[in-house]
C-alpha positions in Angstrom: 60.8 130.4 21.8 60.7 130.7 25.5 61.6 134.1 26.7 64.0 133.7 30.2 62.1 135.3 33.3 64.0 138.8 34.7 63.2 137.1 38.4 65.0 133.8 37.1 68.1 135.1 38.8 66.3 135.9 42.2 64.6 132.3 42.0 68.0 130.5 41.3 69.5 132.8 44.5 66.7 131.7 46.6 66.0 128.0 45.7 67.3 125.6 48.2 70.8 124.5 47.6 71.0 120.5 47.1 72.5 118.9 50.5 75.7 117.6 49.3 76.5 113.7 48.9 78.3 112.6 52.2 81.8 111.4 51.5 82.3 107.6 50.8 83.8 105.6 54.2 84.8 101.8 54.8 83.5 100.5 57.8 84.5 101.6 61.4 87.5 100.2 62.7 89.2 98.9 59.2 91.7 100.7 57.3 92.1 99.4 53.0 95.2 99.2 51.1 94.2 99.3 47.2 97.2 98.6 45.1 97.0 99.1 41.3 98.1 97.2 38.4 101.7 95.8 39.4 102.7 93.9 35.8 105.4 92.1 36.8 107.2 95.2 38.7 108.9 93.0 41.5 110.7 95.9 42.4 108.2 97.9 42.9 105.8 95.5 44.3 108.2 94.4 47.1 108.8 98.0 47.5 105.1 99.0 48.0 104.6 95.8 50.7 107.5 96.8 52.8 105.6 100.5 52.5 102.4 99.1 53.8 103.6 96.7 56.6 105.2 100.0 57.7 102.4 102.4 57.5 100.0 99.9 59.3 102.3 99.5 61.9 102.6 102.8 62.4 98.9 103.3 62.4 96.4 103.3 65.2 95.4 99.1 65.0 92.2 98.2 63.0 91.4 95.4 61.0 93.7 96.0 57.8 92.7 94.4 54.3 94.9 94.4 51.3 92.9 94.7 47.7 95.8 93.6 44.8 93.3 95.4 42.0 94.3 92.8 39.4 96.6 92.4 36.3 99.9 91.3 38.1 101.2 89.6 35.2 102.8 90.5 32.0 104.5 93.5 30.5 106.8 93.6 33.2 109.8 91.5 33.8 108.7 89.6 36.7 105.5 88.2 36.5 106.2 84.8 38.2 107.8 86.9 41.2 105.1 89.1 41.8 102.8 86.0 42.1 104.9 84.4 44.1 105.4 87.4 46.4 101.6 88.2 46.4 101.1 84.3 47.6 103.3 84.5 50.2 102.1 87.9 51.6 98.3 86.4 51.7 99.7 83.5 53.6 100.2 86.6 56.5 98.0 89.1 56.4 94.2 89.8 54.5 94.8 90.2 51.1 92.4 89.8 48.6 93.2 89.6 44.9 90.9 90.6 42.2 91.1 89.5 38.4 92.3 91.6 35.6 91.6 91.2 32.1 95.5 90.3 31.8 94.8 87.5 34.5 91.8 86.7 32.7 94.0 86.0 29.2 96.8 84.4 30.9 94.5 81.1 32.5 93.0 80.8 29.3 96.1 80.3 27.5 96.7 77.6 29.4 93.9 75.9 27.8 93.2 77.6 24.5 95.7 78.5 21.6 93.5 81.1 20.4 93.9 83.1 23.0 97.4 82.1 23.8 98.4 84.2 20.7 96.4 86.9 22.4 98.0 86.7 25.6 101.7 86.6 24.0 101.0 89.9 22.0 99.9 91.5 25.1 102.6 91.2 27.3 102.6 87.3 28.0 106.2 86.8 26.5 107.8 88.5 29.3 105.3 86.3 31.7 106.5 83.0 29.9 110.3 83.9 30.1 109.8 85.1 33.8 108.9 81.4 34.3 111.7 80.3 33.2 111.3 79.5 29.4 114.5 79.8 27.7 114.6 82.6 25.3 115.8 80.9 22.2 113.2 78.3 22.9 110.6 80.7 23.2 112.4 82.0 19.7 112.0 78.8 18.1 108.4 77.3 19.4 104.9 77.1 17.5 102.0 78.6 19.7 101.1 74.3 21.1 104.5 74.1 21.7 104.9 77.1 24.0 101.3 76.5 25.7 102.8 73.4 26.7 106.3 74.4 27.7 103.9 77.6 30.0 101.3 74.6 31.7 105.1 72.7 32.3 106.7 75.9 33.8 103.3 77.7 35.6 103.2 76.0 39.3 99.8 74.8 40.5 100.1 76.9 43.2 99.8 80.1 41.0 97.6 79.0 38.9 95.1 78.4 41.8 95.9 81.5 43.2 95.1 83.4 40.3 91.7 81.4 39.8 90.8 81.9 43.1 90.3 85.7 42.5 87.2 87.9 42.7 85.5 89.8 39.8 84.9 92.8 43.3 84.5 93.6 46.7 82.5 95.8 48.6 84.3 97.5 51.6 81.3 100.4 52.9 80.8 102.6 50.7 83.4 101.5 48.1 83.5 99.5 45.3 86.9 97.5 44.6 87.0 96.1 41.0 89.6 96.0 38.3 88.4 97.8 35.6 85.1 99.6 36.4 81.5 98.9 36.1 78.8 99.5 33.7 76.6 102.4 34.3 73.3 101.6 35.4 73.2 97.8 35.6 72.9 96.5 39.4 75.8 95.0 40.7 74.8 91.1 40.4 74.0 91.4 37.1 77.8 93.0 35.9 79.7 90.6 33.7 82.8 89.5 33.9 83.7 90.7 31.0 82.4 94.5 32.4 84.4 93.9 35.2 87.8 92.9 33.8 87.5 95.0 30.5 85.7 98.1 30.5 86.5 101.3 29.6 84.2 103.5 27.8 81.2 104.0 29.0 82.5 104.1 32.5 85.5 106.2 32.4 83.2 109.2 31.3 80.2 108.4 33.3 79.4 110.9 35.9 76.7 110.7 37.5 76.7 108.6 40.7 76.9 104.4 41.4 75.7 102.7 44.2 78.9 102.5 45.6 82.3 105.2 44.8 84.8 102.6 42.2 87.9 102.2 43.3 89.5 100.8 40.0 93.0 100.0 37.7 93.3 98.7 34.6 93.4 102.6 32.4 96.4 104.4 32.5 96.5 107.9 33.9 99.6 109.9 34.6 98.3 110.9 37.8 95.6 109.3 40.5 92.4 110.0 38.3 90.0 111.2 40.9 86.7 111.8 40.0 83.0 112.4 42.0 81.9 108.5 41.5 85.3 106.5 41.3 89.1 106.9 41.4 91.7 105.2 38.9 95.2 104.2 40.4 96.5 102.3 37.3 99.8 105.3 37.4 100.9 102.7 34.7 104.0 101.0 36.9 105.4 98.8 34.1 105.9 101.5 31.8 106.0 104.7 34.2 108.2 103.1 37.2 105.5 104.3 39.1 103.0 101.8 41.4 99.9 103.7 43.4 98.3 102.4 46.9 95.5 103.7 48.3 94.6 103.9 52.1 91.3 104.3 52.7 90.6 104.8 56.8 86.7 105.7 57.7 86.4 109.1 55.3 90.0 109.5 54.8 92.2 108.8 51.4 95.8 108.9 51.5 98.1 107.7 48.7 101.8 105.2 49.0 103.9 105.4 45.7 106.8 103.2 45.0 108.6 105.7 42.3 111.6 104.0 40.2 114.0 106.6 39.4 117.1 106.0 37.4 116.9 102.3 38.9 116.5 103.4 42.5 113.1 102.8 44.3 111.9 105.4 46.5 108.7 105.4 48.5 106.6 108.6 48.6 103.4 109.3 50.6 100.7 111.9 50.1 97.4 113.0 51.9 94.6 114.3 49.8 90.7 115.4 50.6 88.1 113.7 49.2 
């Protein structure tokens, strides 16, 4: 066995310290809005644009880019409003939708039943009756009938919104993406499926990416902030609570919209790095 050095403590005082990593920054002269997963919280999606018209308006002017970090649909009551909303507001400002696994299921059901039945057990009835469905139809309908009472209901419109997301974006330093990355694997060859679904290995992973993640899709009572991502999925469907994060040259700052006992409040929050 190797017996530990007495001077091992002198040479670990002594040893040059490693520089530490500079913080992450978006480019000069743009300022990011990330908002997490939204699942059909009109309330608190309406909320949370009205918060971030007013906060860039306030703020010095720069080139302002809204990331919607995926999964607006289901679970919530409202899924057909907060795509409708999020249309509309892309129609006047930058904002840039990427795809969520709940996205993801909800296009396919379109097409295939096996995944309908997926999609409903996940939060797709409440996306199909926020269409307009009738709830004793719903009741009554086989899986074929209801995929084709949801391609009657779904307009074109949304539907080519929601195709027309990204799997990421790249802002600087950060890296915008639904649910995280795998460790290790460059960039262009992530899959979709990495992308949209991932949990584990990521969550745990800590050891640095090429770019800081700025990510949804996993529920955390808090902002999970770690050294090589940060999580903003505060869980708004089941919590009342829906996270934004600014991100301005080094600087992170956070915009809630908090439902408590049915009234929406907005909170706002500065934090270091």
């Amino acid at each position: 066995m190797r017996r530990a050095s007495m001077f091992s403590p002198l040479l670990q005082m002594f040893r040059p310290k490693a520089e530490p990593r500079p913080l992450p920054s978006v480019p000069p002269g743009t300022r990011w809005y990330a908002v997490g997963d939204v699942h059909g919280r009109l309330d608190l999606f309406d909320a949370i644009r009205e918060a971030i018209e007013a906060d860039d308006s306030a703020s010095p002017p720069a080139a302002t880019t809204v990331v919607l970090l995926g999964d607006l649909v289901d679970r919530g009551p409202d899924s057909a409003g907060v795509v409708a909303r999020a249309r509309d507001w892309q129609t006047r400002r930058s904002v840039r939708l990427l795809s969520g696994n709940h996205e993801e299921m909800f296009l396919d059901s379109l097409e295939d039943i096996g995944v309908m039945r997926h999609f409903l057990r996940h939060g797709g009835r409440e996306t199909a009756l926020s269409y307009g469905i009738p709830r004793a139809e719903y009741d009554q309908a086989s899986l074929e009938e209801l995929q084709a009472m949801l391609n009657r209901a779904v307009p074109a419109a949304d539907i080519a919104f929601l195709n027309a997301a990204s799997n990421y974006l790249i802002a600087g330093d950060y890296l915008f993406v639904h649910a995280g990355i795998a460790p290790d694997v460059p960039l262009e060859e992530q899959k979709p499926h990495h992308l949209r679904w991932i949990r584990e290995p990521f969550l745990e992973h800590d050891a640095p990416h090429t770019h800081f993640v700025i990510h949804g899709h996993t529920i955390t009572e808090d902002v999970d902030e770690r050294a090589n991502r940060t999580g903003i999925d505060t869980g708004a469907y089941r919590t009342g609570v829906l996270t934004a994060l600014v991100l301005e040259g080094t600087a992170r700052r956070l915009i809630q919209a908090v439902e408590r006992n049915g009234a929406v409040t907005i909170e706002r929050e500065a934090y270091a790095a």
